[in-house]
C-alpha positions as CSV (number, residue, x, y, z in Angstrom):
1,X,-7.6,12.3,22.7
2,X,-6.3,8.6,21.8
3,X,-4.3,7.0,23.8
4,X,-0.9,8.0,21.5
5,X,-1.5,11.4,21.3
6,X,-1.4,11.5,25.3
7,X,1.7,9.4,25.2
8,X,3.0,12.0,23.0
9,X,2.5,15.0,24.6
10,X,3.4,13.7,27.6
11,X,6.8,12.0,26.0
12,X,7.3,15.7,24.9
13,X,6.1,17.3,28.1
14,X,8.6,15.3,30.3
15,X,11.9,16.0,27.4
16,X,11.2,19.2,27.7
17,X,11.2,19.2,31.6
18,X,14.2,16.6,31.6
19,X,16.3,19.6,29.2
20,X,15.0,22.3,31.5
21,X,16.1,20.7,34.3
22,X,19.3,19.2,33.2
23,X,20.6,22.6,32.1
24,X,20.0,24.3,34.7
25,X,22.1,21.7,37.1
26,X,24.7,21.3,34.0
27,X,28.5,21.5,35.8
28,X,29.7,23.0,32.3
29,X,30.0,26.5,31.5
30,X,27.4,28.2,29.2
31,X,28.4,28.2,26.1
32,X,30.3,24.6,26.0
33,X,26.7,23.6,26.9
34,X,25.4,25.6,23.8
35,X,27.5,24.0,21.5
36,X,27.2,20.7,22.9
37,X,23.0,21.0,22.4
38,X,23.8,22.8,18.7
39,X,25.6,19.6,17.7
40,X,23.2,17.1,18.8
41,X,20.3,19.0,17.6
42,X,22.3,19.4,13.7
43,X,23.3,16.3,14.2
44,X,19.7,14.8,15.4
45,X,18.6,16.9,12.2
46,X,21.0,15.5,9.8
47,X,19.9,12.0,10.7
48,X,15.9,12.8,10.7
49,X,16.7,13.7,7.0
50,X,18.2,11.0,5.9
51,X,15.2,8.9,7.9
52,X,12.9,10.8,5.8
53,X,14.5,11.1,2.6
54,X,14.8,6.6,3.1
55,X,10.8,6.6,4.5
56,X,10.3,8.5,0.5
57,X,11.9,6.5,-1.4
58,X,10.1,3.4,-0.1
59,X,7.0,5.2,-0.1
60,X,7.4,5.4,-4.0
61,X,9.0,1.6,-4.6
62,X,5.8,0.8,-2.7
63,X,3.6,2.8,-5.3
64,X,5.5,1.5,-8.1
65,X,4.7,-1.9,-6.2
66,X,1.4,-1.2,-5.8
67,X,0.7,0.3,-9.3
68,X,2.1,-2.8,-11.1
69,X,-0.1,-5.1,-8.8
70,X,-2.8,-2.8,-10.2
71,X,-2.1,-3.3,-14.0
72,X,-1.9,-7.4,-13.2
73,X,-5.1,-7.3,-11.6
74,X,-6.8,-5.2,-13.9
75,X,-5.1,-8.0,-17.1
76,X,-6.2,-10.7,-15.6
77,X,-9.7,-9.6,-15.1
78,X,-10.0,-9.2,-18.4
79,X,-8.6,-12.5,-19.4
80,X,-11.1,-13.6,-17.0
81,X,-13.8,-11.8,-18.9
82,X,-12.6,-13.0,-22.5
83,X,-12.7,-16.6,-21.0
84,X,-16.3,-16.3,-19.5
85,X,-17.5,-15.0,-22.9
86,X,-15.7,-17.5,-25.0
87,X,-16.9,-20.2,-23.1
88,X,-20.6,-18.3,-23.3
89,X,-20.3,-18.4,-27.2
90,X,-19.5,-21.9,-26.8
91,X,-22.0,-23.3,-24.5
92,X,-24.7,-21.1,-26.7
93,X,-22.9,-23.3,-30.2
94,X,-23.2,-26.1,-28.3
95,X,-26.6,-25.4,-27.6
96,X,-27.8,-24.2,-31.3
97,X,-26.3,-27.7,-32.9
98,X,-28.5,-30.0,-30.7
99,X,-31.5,-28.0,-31.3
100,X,-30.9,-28.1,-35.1
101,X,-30.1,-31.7,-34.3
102,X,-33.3,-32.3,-32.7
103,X,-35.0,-30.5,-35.6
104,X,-33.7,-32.6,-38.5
105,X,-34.3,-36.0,-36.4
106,X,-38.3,-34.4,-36.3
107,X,-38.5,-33.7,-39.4
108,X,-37.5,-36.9,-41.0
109,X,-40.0,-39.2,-41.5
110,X,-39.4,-43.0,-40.8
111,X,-39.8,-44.5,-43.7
112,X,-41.2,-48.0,-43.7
């Protein structure tokens, strides 16, 4: 086991002891005790929700987030591509003139 999931279960293991034990030395009656734990435990609920239903909602801004640095990515890529292959055709024009240039200065004959 990792070193968390001890600390876990032994967080857990001791709560559960702590409860145990606190309940049985509790100096209230019964049931006042009952509805004391019923209110923390809805109210403990109640507020676990609301942690949840926040961890959600960033969880999908942080998709949205994620999926819009995606679609950037994936444009300028592309751009990058475009650009590499412009400048290709270029270099290759560039190329073909001085060759045709080197061609016609052959070809001519000085002429004395």
């Amino acid at each position: 086991m990792s070193r968390s999931k001890d600390f876990t279960l032994g967080l857990l293991s001791g709560a559960l002891v702590g409860s145990v034990v606190a309940l049985l030395y509790a100096p209230d009656e019964g049931r006042n005790t009952r509805d004391m734990l019923s209110y923390r435990v809805s109210s403990y609920l109640d507020e676990l929700s609301h942690l949840i239903d926040r961890l959600s909602e960033e969880k999908e801004s942080i998709s949205e987030a994620k999926r819009k640095g995606d679609l950037v990515v994936e444009d300028a890529r592309h751009r990058a591509e475009d650009l590499i292959r412009e400048a290709e055709d270029l270099l290759n024009t560039i190329e073909d003139n001085k060759g045709a240039e080197n061609n016609t200065s052959e070809n001519e004959s000085p002429t004395s």
